[in-house]
mmCIF file of the N, C-alpha and C atoms, coordinates in Angstrom:
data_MODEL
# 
_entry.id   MODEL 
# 
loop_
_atom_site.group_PDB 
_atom_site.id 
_atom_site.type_symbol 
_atom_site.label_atom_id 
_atom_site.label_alt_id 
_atom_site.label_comp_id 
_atom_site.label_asym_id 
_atom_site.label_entity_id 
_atom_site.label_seq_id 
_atom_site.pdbx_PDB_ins_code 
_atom_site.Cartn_x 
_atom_site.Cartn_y 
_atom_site.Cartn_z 
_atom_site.occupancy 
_atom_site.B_iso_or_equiv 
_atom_site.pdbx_formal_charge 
_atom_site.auth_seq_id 
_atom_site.auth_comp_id 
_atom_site.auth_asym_id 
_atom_site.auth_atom_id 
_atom_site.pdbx_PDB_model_num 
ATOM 1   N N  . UNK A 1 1  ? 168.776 26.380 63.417 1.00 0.00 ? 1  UNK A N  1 
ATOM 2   C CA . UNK A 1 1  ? 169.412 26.953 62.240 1.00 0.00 ? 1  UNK A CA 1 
ATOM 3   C C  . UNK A 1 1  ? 170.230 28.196 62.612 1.00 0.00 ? 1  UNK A C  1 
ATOM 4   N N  . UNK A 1 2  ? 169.602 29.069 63.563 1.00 0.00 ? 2  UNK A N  1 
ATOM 5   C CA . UNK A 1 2  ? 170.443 30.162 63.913 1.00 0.00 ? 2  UNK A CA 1 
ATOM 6   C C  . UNK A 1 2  ? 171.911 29.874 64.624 1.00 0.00 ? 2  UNK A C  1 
ATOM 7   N N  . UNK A 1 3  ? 171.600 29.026 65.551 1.00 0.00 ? 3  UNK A N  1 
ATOM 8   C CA . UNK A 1 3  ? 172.395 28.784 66.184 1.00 0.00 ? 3  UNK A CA 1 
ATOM 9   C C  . UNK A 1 3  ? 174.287 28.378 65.444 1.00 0.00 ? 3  UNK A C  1 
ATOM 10  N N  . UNK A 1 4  ? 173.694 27.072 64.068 1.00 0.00 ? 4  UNK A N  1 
ATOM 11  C CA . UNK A 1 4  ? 174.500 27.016 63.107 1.00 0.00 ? 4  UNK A CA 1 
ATOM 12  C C  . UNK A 1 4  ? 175.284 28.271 62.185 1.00 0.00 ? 4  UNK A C  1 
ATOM 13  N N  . UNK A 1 5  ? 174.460 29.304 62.114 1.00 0.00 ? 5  UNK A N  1 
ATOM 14  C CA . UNK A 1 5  ? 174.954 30.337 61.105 1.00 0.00 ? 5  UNK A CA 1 
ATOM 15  C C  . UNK A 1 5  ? 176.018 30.991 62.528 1.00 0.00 ? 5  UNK A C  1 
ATOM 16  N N  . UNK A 1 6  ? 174.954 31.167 63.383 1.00 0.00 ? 6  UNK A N  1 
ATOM 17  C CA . UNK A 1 6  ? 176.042 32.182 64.281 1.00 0.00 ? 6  UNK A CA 1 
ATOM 18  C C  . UNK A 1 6  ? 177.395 31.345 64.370 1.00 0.00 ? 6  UNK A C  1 
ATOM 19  N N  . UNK A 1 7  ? 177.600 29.954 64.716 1.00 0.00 ? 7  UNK A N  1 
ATOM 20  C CA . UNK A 1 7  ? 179.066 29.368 65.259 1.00 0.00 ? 7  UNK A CA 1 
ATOM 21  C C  . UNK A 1 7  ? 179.960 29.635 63.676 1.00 0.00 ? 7  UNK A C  1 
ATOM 22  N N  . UNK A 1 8  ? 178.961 29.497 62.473 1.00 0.00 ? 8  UNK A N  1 
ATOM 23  C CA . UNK A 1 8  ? 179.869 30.112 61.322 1.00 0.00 ? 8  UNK A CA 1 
ATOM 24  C C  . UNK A 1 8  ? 180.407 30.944 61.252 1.00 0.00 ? 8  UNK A C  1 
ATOM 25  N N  . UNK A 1 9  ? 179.831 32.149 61.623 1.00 0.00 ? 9  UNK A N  1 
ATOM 26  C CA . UNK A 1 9  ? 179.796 33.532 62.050 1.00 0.00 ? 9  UNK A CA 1 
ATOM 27  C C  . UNK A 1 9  ? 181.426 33.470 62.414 1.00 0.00 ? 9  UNK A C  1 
ATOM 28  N N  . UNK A 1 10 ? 181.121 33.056 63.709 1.00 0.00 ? 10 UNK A N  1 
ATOM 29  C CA . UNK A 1 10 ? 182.184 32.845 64.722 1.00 0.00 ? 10 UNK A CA 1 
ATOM 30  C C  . UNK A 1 10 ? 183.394 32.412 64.061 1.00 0.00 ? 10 UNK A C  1 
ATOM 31  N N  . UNK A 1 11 ? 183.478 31.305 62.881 1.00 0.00 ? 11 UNK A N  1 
ATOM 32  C CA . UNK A 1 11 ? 184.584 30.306 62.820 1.00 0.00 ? 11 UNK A CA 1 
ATOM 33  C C  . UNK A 1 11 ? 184.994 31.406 61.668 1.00 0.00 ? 11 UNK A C  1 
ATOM 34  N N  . UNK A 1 12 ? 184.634 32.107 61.256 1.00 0.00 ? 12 UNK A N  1 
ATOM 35  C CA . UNK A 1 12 ? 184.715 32.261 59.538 1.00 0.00 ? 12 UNK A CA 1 
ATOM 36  C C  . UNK A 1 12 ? 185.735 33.302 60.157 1.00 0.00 ? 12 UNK A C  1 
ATOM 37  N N  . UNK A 1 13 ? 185.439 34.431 61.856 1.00 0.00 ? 13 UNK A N  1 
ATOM 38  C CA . UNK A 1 13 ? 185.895 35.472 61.861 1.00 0.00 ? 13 UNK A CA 1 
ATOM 39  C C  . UNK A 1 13 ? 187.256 35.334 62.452 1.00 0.00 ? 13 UNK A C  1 
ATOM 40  N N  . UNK A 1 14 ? 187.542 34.086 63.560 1.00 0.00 ? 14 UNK A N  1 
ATOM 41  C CA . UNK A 1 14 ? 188.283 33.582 63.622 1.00 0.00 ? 14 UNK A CA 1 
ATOM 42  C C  . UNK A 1 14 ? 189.439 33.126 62.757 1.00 0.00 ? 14 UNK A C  1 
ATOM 43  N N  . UNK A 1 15 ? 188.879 32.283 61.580 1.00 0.00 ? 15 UNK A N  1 
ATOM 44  C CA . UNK A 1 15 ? 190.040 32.216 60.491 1.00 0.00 ? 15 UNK A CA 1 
ATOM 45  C C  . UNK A 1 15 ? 190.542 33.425 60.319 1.00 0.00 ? 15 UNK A C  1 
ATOM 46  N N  . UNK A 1 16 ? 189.765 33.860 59.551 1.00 0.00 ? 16 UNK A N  1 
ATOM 47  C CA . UNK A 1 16 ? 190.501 35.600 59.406 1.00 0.00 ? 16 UNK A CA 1 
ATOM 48  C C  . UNK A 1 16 ? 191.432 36.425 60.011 1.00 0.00 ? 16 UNK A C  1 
ATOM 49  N N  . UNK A 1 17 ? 191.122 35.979 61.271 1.00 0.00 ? 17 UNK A N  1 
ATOM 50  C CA . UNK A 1 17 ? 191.754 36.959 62.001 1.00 0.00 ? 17 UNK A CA 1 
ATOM 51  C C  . UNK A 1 17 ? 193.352 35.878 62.361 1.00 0.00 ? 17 UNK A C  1 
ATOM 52  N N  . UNK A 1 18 ? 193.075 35.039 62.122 1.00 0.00 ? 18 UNK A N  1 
ATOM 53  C CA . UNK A 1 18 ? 194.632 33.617 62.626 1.00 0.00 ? 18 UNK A CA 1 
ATOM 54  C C  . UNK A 1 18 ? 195.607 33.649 61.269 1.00 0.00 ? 18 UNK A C  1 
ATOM 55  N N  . UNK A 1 19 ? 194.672 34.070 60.346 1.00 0.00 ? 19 UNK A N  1 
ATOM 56  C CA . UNK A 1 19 ? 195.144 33.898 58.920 1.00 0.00 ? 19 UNK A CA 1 
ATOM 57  C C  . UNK A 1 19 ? 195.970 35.356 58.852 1.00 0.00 ? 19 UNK A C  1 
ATOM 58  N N  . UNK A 1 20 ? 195.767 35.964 58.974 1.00 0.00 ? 20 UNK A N  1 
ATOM 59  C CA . UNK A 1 20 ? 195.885 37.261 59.081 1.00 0.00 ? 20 UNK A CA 1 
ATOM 60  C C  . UNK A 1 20 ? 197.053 38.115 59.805 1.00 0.00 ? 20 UNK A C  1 
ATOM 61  N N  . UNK A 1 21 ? 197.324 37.199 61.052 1.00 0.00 ? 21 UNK A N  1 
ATOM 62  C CA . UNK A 1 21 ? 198.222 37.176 62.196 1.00 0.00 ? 21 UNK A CA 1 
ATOM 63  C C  . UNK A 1 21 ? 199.223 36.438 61.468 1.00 0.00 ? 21 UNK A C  1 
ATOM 64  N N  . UNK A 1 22 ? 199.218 35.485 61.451 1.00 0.00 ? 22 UNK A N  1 
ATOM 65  C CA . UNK A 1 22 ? 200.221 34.259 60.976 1.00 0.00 ? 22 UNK A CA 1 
ATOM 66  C C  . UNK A 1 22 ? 200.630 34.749 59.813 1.00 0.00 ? 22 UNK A C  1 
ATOM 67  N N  . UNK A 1 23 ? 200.568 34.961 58.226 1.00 0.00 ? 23 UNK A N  1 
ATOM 68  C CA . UNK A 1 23 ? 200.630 34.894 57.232 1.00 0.00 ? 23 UNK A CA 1 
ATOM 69  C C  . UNK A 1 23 ? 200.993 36.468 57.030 1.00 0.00 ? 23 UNK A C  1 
ATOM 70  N N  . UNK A 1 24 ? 200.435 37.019 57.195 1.00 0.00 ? 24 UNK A N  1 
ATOM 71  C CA . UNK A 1 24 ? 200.989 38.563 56.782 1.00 0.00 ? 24 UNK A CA 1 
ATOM 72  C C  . UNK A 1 24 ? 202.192 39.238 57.805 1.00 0.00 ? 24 UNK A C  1 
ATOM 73  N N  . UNK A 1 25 ? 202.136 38.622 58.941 1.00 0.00 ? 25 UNK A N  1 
ATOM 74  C CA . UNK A 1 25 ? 203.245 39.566 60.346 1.00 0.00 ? 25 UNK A CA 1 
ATOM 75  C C  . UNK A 1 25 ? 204.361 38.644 59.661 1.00 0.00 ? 25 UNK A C  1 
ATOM 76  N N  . UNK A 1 26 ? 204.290 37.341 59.835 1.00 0.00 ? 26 UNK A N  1 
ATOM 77  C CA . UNK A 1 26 ? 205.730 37.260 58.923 1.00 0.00 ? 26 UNK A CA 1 
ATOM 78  C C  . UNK A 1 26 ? 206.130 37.432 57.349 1.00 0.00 ? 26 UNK A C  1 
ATOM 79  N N  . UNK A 1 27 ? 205.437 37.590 56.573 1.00 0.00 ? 27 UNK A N  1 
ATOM 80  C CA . UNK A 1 27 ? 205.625 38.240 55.080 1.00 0.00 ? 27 UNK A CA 1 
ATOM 81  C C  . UNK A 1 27 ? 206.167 39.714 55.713 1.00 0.00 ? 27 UNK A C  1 
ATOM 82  N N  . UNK A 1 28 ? 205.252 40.416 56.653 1.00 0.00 ? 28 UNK A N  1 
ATOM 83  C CA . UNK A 1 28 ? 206.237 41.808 56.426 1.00 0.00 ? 28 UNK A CA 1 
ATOM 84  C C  . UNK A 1 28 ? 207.254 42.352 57.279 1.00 0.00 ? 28 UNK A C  1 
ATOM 85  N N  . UNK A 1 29 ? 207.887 40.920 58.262 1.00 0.00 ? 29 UNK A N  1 
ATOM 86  C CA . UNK A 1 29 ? 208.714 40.895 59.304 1.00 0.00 ? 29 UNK A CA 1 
ATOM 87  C C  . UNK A 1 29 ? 209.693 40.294 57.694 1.00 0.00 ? 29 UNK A C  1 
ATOM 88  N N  . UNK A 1 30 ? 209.676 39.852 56.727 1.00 0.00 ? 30 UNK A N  1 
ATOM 89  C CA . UNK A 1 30 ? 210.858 39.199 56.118 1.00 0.00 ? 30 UNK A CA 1 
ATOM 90  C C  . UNK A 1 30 ? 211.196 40.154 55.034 1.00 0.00 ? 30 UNK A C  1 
ATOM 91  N N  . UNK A 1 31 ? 210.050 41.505 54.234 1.00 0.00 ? 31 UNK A N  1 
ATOM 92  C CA . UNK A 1 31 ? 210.064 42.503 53.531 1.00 0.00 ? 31 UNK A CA 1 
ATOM 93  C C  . UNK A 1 31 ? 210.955 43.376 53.902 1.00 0.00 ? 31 UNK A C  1 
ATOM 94  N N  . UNK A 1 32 ? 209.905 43.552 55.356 1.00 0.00 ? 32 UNK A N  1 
ATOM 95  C CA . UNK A 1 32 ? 210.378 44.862 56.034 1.00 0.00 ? 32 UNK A CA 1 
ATOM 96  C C  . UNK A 1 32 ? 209.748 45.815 55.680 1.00 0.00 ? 32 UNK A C  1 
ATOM 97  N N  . UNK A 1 33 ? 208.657 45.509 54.902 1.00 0.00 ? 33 UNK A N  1 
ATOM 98  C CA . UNK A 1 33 ? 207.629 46.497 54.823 1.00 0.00 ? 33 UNK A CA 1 
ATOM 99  C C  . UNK A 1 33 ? 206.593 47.040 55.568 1.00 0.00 ? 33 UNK A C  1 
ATOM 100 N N  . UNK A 1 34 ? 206.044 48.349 55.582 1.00 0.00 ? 34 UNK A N  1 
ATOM 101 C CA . UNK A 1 34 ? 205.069 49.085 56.537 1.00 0.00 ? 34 UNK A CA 1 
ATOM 102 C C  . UNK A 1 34 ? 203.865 48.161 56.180 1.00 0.00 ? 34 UNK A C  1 
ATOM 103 N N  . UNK A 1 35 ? 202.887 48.015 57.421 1.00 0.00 ? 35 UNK A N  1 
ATOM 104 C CA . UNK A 1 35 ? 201.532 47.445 56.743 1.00 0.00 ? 35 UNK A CA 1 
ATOM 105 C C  . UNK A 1 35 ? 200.885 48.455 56.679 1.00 0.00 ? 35 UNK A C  1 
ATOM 106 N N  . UNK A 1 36 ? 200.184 48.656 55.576 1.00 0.00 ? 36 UNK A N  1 
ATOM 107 C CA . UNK A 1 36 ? 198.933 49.889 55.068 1.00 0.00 ? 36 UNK A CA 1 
ATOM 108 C C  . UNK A 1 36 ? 197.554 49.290 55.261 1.00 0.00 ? 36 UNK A C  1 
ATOM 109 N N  . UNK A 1 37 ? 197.314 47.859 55.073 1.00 0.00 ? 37 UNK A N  1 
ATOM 110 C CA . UNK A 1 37 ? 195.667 47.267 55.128 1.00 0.00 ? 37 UNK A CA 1 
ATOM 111 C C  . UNK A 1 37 ? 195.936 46.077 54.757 1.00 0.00 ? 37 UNK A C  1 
ATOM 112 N N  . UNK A 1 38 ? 194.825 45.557 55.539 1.00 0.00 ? 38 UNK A N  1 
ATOM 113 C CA . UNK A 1 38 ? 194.691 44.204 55.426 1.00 0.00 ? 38 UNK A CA 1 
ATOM 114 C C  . UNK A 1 38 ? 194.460 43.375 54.207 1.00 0.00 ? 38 UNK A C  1 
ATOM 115 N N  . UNK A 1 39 ? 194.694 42.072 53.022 1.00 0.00 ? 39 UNK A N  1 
ATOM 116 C CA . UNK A 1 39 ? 194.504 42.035 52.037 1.00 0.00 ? 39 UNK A CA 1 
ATOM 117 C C  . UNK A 1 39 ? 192.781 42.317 51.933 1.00 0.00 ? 39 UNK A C  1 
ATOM 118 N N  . UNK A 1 40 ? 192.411 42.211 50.775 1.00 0.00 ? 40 UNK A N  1 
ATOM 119 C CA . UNK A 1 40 ? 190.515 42.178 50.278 1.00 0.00 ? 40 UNK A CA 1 
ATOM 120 C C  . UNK A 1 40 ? 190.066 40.868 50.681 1.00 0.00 ? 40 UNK A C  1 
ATOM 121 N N  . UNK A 1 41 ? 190.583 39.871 50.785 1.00 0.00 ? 41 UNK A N  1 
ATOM 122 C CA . UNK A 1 41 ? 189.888 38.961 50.704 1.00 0.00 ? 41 UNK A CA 1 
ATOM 123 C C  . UNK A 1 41 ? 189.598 38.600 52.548 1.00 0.00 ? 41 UNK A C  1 
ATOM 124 N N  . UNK A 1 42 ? 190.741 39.138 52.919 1.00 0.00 ? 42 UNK A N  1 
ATOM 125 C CA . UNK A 1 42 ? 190.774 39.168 54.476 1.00 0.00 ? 42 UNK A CA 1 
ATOM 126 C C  . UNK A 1 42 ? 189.533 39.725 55.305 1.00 0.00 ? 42 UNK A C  1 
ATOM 127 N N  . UNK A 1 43 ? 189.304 40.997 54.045 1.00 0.00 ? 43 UNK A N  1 
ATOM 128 C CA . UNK A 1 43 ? 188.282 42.150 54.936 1.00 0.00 ? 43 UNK A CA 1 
ATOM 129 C C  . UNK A 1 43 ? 186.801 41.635 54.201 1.00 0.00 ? 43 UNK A C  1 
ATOM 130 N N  . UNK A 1 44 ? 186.840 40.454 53.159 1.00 0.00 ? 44 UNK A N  1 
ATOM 131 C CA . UNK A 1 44 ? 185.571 40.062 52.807 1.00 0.00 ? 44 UNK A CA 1 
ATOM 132 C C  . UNK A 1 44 ? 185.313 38.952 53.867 1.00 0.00 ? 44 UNK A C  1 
ATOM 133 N N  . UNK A 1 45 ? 186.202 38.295 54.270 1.00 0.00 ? 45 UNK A N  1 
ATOM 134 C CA . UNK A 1 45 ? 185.854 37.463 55.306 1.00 0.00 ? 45 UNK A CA 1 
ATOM 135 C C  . UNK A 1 45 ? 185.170 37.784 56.490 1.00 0.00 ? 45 UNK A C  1 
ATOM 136 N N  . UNK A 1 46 ? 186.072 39.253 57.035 1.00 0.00 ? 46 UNK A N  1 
ATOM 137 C CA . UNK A 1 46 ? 185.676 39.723 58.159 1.00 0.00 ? 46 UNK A CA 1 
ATOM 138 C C  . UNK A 1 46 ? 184.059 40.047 58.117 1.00 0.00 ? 46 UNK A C  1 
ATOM 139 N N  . UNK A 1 47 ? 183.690 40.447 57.023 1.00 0.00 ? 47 UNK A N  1 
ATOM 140 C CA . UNK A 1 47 ? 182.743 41.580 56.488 1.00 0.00 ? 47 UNK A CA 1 
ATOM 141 C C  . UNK A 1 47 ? 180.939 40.322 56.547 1.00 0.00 ? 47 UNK A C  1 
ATOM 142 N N  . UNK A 1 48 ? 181.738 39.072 56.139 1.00 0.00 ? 48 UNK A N  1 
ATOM 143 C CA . UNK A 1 48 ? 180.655 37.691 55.922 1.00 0.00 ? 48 UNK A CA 1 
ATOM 144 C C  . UNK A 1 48 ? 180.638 37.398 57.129 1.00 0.00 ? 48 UNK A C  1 
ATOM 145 N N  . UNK A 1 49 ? 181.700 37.504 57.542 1.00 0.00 ? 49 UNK A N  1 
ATOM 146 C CA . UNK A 1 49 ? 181.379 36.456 59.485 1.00 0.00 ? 49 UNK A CA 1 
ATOM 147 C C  . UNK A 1 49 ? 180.816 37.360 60.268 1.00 0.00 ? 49 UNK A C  1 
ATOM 148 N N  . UNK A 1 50 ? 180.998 38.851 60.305 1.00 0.00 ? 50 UNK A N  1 
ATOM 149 C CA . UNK A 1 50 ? 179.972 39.972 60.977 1.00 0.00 ? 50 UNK A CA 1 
ATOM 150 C C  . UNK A 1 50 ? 178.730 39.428 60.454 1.00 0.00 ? 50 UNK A C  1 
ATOM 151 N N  . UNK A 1 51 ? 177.961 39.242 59.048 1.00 0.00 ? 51 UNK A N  1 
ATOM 152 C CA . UNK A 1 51 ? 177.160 39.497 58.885 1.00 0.00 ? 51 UNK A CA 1 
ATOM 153 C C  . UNK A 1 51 ? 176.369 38.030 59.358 1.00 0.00 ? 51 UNK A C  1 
ATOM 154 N N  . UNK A 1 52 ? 177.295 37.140 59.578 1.00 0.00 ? 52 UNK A N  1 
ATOM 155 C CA . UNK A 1 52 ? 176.935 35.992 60.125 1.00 0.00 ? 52 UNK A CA 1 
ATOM 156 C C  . UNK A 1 52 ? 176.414 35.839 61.625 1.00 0.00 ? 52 UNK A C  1 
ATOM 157 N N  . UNK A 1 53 ? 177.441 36.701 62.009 1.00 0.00 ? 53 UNK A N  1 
ATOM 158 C CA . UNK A 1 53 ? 177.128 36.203 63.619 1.00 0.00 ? 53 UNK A CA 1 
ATOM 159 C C  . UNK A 1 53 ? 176.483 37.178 63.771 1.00 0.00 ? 53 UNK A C  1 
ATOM 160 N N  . UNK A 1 54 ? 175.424 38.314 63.377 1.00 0.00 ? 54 UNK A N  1 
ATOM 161 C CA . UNK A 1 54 ? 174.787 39.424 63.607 1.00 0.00 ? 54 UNK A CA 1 
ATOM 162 C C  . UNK A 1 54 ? 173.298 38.674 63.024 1.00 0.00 ? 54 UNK A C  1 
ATOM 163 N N  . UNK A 1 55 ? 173.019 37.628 62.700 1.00 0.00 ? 55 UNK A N  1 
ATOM 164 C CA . UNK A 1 55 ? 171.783 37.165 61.655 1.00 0.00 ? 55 UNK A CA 1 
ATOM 165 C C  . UNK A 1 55 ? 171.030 36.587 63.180 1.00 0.00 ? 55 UNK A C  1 
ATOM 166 N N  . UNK A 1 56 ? 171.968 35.959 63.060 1.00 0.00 ? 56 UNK A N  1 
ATOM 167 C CA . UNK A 1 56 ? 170.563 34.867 64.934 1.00 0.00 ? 56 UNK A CA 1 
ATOM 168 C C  . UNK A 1 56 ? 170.255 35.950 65.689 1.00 0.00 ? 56 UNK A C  1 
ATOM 169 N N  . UNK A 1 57 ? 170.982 36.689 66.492 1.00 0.00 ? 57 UNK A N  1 
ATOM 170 C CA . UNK A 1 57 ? 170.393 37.913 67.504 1.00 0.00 ? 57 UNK A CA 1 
ATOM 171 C C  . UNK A 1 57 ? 169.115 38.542 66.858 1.00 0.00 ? 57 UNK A C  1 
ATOM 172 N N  . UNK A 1 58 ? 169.705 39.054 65.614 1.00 0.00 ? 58 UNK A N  1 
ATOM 173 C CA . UNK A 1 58 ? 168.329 39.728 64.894 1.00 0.00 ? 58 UNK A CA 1 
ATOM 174 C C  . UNK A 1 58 ? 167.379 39.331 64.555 1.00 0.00 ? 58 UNK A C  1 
ATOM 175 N N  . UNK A 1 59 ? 167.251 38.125 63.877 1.00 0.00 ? 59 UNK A N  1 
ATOM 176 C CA . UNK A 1 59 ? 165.955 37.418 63.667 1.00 0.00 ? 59 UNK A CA 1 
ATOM 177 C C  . UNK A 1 59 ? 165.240 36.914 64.783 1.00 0.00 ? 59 UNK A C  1 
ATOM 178 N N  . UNK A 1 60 ? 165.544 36.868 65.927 1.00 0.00 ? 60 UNK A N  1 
ATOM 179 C CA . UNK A 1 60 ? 165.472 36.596 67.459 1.00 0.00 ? 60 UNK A CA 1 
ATOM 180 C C  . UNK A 1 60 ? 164.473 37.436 67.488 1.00 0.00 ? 60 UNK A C  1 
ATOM 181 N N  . UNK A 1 61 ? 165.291 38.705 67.829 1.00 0.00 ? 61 UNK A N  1 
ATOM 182 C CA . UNK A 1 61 ? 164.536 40.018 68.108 1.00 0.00 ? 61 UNK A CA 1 
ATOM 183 C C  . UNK A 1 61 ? 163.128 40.308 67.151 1.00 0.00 ? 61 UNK A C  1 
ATOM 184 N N  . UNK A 1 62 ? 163.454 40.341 65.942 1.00 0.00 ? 62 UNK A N  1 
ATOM 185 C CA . UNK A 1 62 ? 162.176 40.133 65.279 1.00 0.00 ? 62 UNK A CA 1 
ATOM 186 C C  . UNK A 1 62 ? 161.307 39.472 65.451 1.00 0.00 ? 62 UNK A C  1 
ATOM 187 N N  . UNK A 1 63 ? 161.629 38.222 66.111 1.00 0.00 ? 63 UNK A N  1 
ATOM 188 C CA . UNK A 1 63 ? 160.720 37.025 66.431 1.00 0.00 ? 63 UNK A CA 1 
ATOM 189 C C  . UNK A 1 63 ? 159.758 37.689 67.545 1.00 0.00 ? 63 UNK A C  1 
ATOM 190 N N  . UNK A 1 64 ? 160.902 37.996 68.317 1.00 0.00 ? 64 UNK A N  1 
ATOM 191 C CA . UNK A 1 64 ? 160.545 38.550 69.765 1.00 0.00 ? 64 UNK A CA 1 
ATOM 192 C C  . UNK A 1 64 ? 159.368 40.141 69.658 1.00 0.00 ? 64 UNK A C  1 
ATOM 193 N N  . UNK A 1 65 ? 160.200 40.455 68.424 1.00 0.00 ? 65 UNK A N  1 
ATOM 194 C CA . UNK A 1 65 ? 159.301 41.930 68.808 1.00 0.00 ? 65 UNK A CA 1 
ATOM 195 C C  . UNK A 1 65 ? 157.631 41.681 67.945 1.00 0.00 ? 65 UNK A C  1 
ATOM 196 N N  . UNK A 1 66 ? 157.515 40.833 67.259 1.00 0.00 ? 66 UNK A N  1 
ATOM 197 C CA . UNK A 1 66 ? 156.280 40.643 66.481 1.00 0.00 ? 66 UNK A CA 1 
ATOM 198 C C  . UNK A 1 66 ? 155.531 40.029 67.077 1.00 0.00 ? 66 UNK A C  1 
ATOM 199 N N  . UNK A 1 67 ? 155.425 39.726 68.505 1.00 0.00 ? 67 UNK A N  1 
ATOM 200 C CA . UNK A 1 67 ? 154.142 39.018 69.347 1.00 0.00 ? 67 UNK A CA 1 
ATOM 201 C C  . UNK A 1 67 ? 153.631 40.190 69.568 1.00 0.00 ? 67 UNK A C  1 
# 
């Protein structure tokens, strides 16, 4: 099960970050506008796939530290 959440982890932070590259550098290469921040929904992604790929290590460790 861990193993599954972490590659989510992984894929979710990935999108984000391709989505992010692709979709906004040319919106503000065609504006010509300054970028100030990334959209919200961008940084909720980022924010779920941290908390994703941070869940297996830790429950590990817990596993590990409670013998």
């Amino acid at each position: 099960m861990g193993f599954v959440v972490g590659v989510s982890g992984v894929l979710i932070l990935s999108y984000a970050a391709y989505w992010t590259i692709g979709q906004y550098r040319g919106f503000w290469e065609i504006t010509e506008e300054e970028f100030s921040r990334p959209p919200m929904n961008v940084v909720l992604e980022l924010i779920i796939g941290l908390a994703l790929c941070m869940w297996p290590p830790l429950t590990f460790l817990v596993k590990l530290l409670s013998r």
